[in-house]
C-alpha positions in Angstrom: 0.0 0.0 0.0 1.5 3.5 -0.9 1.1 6.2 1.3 -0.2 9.7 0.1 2.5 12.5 0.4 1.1 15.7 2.3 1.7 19.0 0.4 0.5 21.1 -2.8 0.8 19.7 -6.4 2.5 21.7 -9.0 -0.5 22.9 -10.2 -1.8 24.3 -7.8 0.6 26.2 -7.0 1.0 27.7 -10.6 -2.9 28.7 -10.1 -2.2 30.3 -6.8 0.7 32.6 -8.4 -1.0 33.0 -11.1 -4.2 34.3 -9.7 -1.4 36.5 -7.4 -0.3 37.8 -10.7 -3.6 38.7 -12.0 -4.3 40.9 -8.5 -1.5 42.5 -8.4 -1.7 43.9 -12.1 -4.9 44.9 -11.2 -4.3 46.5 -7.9 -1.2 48.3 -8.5 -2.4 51.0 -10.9 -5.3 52.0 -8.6 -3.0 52.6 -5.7 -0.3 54.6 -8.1 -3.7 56.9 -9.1 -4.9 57.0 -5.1 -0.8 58.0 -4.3 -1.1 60.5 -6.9 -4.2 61.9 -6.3 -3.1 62.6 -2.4 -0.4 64.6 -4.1 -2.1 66.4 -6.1 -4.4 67.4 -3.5 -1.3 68.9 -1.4 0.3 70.4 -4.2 -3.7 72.7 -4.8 -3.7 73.4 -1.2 0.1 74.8 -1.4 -0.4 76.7 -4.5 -3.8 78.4 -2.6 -1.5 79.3 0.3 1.5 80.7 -2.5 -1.1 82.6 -3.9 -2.7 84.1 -0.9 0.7 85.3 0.3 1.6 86.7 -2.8 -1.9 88.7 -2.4 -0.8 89.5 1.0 2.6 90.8 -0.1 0.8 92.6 -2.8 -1.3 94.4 -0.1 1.7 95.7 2.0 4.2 96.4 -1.2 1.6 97.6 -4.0 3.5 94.8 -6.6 3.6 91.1 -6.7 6.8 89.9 -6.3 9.1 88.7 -9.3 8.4 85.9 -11.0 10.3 82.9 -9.7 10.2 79.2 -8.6 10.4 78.8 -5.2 13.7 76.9 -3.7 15.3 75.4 -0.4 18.0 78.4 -0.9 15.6 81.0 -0.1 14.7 79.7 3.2 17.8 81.5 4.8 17.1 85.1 2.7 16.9 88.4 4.5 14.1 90.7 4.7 14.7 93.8 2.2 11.7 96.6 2.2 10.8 97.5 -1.8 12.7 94.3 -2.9 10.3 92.4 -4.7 12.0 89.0 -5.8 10.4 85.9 -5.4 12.6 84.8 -2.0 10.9 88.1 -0.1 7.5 85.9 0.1 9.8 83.5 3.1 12.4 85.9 3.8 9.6 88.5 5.3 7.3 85.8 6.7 4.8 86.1 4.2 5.2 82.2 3.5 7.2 79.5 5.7 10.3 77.8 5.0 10.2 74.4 4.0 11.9 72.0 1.7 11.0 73.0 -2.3 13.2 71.4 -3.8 12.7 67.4 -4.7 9.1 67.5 -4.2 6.3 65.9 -6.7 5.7 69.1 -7.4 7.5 72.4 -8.3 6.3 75.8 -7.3 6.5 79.5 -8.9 5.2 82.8 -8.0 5.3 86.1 -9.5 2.7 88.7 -11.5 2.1 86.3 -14.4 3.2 82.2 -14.1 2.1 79.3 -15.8 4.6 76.7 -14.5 4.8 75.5 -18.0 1.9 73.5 -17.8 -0.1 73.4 -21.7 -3.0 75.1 -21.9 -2.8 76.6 -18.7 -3.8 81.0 -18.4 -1.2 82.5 -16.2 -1.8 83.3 -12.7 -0.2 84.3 -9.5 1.3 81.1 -7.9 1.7 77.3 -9.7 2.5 73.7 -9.3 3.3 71.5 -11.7 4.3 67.7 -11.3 7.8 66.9 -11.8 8.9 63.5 -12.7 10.1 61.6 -15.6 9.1 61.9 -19.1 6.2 59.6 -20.3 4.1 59.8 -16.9 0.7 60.2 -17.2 1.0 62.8 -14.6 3.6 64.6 -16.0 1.6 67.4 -17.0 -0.9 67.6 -13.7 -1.1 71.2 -12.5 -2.7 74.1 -10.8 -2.8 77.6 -11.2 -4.3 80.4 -8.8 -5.6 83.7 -10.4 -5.2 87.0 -9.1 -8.8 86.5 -7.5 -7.7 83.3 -5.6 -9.4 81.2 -7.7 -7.3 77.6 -8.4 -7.7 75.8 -11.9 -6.7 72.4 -12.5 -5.0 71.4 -16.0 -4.6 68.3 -17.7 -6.4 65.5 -15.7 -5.4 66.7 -12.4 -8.1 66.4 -9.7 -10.0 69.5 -9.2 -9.0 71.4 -6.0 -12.4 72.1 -4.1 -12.3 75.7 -4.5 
């Protein structure tokens, strides 16, 4: 009499990966849109506060300041009164310091940006996704108007104005 061996037969094994397989390639490109939705979200919220400081700054100094993208290196300016480059948003506590550079998205402020995002009308403050070339994301961005209103370009998710 032969004894019957305990364990899994090839085959069922193979359908186990296999249906592994199948859940992961479904799976994985709903979490990358959930990941990049969250943020896209951030970025719309940052560019509103961008924007509302650059109003701000407009308020106390009659101009916007100079078009620029915001960087790390201006978290350590000093506060000049008439200055009007992009850095005197942190440097007079209009906006806080905190890390620009390296993030998902990049940042610019000024009388009239569009972050180089297609199709988008200039504004007052931007962000547009950085990344590698061939993302569907790529082109994702926001742009706030001189009236604080934020517009979304290019499949990114609207803001909740």
């Amino acid at each position: 009499m032969r004894r019957r061996q305990a364990g899994f037969t090839l085959i069922e094994l193979v359908v186990v990966v296999l249906i592994i397989g199948i859940l992961g390639a479904v799976m994985v490109p709903g979490y990358t849109k959930s990941v990049e939705t969250s943020k896209a979200d951030d970025a719309a919220a940052v560019v509103q506060m961008i924007g509302q400081s650059n109003r701000m700054f407009r308020l106390d100094n009659n101009a916007y300041v100079a078009n620029g993208t915001l960087t790390d290196s201006m978290n350590s300016g000093t506060c000049t009164a008439g200055t009007t480059t992009t850095g005197q948003l942190i440097a007079c506590n209009y906006l806080a310091s905190r890390k620009w550079d390296g993030l998902a998205y990049a940042y610019s402020v000024g009388t009239s940006v569009t972050c180089s995002i297609p199709g988008a009308t200039a504004g007052i403050a931007c962000a547009k996704r950085t990344g590698t070339a061939g993302s569907t994301y790529l082109n994702w961005g926001y742009v706030m108007d001189a009236n604080g209103l934020v517009s979304y370009y290019n499949g990114a998710p609207s803001p909740h104005n």
